[in-house]
N, C-alpha and C positions, 0 to 999 in steps of 0.2 A: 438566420442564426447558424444554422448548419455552415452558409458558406464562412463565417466568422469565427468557428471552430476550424474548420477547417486550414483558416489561414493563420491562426493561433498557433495551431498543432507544426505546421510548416516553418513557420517563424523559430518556432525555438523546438527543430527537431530533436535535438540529444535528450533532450527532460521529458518531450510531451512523445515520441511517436509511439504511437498504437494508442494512446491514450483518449483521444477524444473523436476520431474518426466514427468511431459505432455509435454514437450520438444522432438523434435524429427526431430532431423535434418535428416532423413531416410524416412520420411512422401513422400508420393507421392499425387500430386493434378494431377487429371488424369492419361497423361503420362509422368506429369513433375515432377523432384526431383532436389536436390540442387547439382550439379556434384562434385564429389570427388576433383576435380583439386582447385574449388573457395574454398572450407573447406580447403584445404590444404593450398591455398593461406592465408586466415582467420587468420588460427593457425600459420603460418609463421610472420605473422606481426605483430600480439600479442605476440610472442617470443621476438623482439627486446626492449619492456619496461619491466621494472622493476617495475609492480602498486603496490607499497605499498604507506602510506600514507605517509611517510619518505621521498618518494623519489617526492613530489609536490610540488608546491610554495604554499599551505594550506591544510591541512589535509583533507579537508571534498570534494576535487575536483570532488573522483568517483561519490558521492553522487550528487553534480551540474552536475556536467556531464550523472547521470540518468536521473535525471528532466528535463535536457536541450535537453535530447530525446524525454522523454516522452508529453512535451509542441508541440516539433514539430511534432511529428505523430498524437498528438488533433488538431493542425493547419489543417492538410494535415485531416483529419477526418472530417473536416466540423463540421456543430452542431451536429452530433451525439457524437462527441468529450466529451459533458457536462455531457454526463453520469459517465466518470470517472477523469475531471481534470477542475477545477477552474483556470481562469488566475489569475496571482503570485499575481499580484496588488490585486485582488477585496480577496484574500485570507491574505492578506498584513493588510490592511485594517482592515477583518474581525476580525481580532486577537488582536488587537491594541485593539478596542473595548472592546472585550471580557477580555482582560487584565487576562489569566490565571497565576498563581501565583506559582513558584517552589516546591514541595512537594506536589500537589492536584494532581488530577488527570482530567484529559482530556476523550473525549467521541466524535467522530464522526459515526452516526449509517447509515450514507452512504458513507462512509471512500474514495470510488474513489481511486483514486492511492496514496493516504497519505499525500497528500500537506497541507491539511489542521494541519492535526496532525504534523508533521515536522514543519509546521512553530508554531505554539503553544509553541511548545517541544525547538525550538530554542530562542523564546521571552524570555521562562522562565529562560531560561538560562544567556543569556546578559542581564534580568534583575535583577534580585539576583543570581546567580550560580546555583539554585538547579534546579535538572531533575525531568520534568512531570512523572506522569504515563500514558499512553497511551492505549487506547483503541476503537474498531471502530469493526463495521460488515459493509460486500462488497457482494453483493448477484452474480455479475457476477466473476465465479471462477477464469479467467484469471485475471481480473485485480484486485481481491483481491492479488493472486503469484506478480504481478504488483507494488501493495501495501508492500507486506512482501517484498520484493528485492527493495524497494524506503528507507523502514524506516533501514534497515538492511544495505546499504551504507551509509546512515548516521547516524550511530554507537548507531542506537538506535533497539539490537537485544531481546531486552525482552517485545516489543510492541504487548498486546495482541489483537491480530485481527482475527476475525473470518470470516466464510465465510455460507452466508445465509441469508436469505430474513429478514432485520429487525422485520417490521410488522408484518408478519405470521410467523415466525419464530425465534423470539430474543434468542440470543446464549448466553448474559449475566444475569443469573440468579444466586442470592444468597437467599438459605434458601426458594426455592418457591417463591420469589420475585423478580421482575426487579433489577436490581443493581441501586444504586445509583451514580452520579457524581458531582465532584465540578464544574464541567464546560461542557458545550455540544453544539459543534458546527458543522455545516449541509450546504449542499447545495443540497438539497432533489432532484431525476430526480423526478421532477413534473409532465411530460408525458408520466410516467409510469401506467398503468392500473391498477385498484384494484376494487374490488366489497364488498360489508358493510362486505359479508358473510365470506369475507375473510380473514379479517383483526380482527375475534372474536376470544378473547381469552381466553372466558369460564370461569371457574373457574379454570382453568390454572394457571394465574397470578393474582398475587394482586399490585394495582397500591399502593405507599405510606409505 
């Protein structure tokens, strides 16, 4: 399985890299691994469907069906959960507000697992037709891979996202300059640590 990640991830480098590499159904935690017999099981069961989007009562099902994981394993995570997932409603909401507009482009520079930017990216759509541009920075590696494998089942594979610490480290720069966005939406982990010294960015960046 690892080698069929592996050759996934190769195949359609521009959407999947860094994304599925860290995977590693082989990993041992002490003296425990995952027995050959339940992977065997796994791959048996995923044999009998057919997942294309053709074959669903709606196109976009895998995509719900990531998020409708990824919501229950923040449930089961307690509030550490907040670091990478907004409940749908107060994300629902947020967008509504912000009313981003088809052909702009979108900005979440604490992206979490992409719910924010998916639901943006889906308003813009059901409201005039046209596709956002997307873009967001995730400083925790995994659920940034978490992010690219959320926005990429819901057939938005050219979402640029990067991976690294907004603050001390902003990954979108044009011309020496922060980039600009037509819209920029956040749900900041606020009890995150940061010190003044940390967060300077020199003559590094020009804000404007």
């Amino acid at each position: 399985m690892n080698k069929a990640l592996e050759g996934l991830e190769n195949a359609n480098h521009n959407a999947l890299r860094g994304v599925l590499g860290h995977i590693n159904f082989a990993r041992k935690v002490g003296d425990s691994e995952i027995p050959d017999e339940r992977l065997r099981r796994l791959i048996s069961h995923f044999n009998k469907y057919r997942l294309l989007d053709e074959d669903f009562e709606f196109p976009d099902l895998l995509g719900a069906a990531y998020e409708y994981l990824i919501s229950e394993f923040a449930d089961s995570a307690g509030k550490k959960a907040g670091e990478f997932y907004t409940p749908r409603g107060v994300v629902q909401l947020m967008v509504r507000i912000l009313d981003p507009q088809g052909g702009t482009s979108l900005y979440d520079p604490t992206c979490g697992s992409g719910g924010m930017l998916n639901q943006g990216y889906e308003y813009a759509l059901q409201h005039d037709g046209r596709r956002l541009s997307l873009y967001g920075q995730e400083d925790n590696g995994a659920v940034w891979a978490i992010c690219r494998m959320n926005l990429l089942l819901h057939g938005i594979p050219d979402a640029d996202i990067r991976n690294g610490d907004t603050l001390v480290d902003p990954k979108h720069i044009e011309d020496g300059r922060l980039m600009r966005f037509d819209r920029v939406i956040a749900n900041p982990p606020f009890s995150q640590n940061y010190t003044k010294r940390g967060i300077q960015f020199g003559d590094r960046f020009r804000f404007g």
